[in-house]
C-alpha positions as CSV (number, residue, x, y, z in Angstrom):
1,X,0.0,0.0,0.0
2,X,1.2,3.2,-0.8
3,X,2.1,5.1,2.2
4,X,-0.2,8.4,3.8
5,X,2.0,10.8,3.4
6,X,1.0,14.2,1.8
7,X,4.1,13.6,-1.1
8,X,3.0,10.0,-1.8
9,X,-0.4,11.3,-1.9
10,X,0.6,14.4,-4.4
11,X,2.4,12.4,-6.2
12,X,0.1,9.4,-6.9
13,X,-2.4,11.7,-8.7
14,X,0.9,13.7,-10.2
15,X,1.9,10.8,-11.9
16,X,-0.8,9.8,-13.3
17,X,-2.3,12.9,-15.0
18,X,1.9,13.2,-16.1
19,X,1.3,9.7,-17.9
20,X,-2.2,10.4,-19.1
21,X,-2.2,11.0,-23.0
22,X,-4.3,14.0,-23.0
23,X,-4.0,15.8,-19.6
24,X,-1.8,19.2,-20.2
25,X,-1.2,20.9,-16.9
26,X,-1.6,19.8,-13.4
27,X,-1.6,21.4,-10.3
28,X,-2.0,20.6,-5.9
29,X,-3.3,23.0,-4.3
30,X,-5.4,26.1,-3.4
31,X,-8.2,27.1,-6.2
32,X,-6.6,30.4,-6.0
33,X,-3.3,28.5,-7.2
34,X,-5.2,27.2,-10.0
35,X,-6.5,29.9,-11.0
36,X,-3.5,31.8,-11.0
37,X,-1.7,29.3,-12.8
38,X,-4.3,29.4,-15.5
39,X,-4.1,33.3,-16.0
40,X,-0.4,33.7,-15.9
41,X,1.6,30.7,-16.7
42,X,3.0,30.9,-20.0
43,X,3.4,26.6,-20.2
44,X,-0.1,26.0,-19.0
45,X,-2.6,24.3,-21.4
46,X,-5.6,22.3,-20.9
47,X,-7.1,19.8,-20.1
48,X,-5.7,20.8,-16.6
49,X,-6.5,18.7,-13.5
50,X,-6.3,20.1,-10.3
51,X,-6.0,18.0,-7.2
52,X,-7.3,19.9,-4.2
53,X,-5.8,20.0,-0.4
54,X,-7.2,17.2,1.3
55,X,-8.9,16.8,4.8
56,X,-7.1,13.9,6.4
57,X,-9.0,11.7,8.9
58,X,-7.2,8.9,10.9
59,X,-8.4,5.2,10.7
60,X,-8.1,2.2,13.0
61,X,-8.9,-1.0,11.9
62,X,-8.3,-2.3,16.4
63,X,-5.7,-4.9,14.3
64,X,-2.5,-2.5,14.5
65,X,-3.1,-1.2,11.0
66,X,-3.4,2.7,10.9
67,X,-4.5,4.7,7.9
68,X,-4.8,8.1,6.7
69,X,-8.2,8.6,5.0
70,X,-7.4,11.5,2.7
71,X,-10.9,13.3,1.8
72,X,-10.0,15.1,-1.7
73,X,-11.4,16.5,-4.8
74,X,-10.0,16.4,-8.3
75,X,-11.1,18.2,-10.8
76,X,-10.7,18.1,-14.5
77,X,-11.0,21.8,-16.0
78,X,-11.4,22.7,-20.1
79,X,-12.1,26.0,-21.5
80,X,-15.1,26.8,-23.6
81,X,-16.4,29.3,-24.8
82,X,-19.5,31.0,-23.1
83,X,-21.5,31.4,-25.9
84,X,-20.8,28.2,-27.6
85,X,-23.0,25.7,-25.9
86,X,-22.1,22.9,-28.0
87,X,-18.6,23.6,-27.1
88,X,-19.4,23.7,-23.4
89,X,-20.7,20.2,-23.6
90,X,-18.1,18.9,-25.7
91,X,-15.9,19.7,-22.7
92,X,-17.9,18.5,-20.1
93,X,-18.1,15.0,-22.0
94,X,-14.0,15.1,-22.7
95,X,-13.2,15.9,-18.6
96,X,-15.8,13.1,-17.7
97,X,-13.6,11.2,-20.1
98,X,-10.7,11.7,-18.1
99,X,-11.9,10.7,-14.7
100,X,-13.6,8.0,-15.9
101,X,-9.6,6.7,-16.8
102,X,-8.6,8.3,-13.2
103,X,-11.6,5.7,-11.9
104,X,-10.0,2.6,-13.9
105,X,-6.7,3.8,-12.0
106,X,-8.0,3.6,-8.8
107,X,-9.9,1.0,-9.5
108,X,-7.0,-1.4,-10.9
109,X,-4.6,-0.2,-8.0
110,X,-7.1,-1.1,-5.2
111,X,-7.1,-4.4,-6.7
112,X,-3.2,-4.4,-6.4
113,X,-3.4,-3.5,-2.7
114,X,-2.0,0.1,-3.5
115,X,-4.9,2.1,-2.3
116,X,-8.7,1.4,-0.4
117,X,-11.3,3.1,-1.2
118,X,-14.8,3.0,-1.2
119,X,-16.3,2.8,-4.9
120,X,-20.1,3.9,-3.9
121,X,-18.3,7.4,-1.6
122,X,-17.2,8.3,-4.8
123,X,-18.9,11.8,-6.2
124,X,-18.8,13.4,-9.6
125,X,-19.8,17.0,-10.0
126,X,-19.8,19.3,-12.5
127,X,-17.7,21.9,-12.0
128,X,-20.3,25.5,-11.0
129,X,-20.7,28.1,-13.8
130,X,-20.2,30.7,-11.7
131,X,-16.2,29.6,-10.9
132,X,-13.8,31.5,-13.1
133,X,-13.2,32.1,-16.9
134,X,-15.8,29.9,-18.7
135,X,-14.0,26.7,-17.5
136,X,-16.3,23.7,-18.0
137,X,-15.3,20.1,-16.0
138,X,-16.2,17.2,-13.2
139,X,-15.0,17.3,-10.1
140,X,-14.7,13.7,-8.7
141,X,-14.8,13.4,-4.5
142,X,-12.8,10.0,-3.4
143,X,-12.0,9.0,0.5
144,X,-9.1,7.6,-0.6
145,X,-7.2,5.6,2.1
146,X,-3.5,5.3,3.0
147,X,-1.7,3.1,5.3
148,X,0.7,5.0,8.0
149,X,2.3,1.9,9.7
150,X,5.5,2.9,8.5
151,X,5.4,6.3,9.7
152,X,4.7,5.9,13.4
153,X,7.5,5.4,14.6
């Protein structure tokens, strides 16, 4: 199992939006971050995925194996144009895309023992209108649960 720290948990979802084909940007943190990133960095593109701080709840199984459950949003952003409504659903349906792969992920490494998570806590959302700049996405809610063994020491 991958272990509850806050770097294996950035970098689980880093890597994979890194090795999905068509995710462009990717970002941890505040949505004032991503936002910022989106307005001012010259190398960012879309789709962008934003993984957002998690709220971290403890776990005890009463067997001596202690987890981090690490509440957390991702959300997959695209741009659209506000008057284009075809194009606003075109990237609703292309980000649902993409965590529908994030779900296979998790999905595949919970089989492999890497992560536990509960498949019905999962939540999609669509990203509100009112955000910022026209961006169009899902945001997918997942307790996703690490083990801390190793770092109680």
């Amino acid at each position: 199992m991958i272990p509850g720290d806050l770097i294996s948990y950035i970098n689980y979802f880093k890597d994979w939006a890194n090795d999905h084909p068509d995710v462009r940007f990717f970002c941890f943190g505040s949505a004032e971050l991503g936002i910022a990133y989106a307005r001012s960095l010259p190398s960012f593109d879309y789709p962008f995925v934003w993984l957002e701080q998690p709220v971290i709840e403890s776990l005890d199984n009463g067997g001596a194996n202690f987890s981090e459950a690490f509440i957390t949003g991702i959300t997959v952003l695209f741009k659209a144009p506000g008057d284009k409504p075809d194009k606003q659903v075109e990237a609703y349906a292309k980000a649902l895309r993409i965590v529908y792969d994030l779900q296979t992920k998790l999905k595949k490494d919970r089989k492999n023992g890497l992560v536990n998570f509960e498949w019905n806590g999962m939540k999609k959302e669509t990203v509100n209108q009112l955000w910022a700049d026209n961006h169009y996405g899902w945001r997918l809610e997942v307790p996703l649960e690490f083990n801390i063994n190793s770092l109680l020491v």
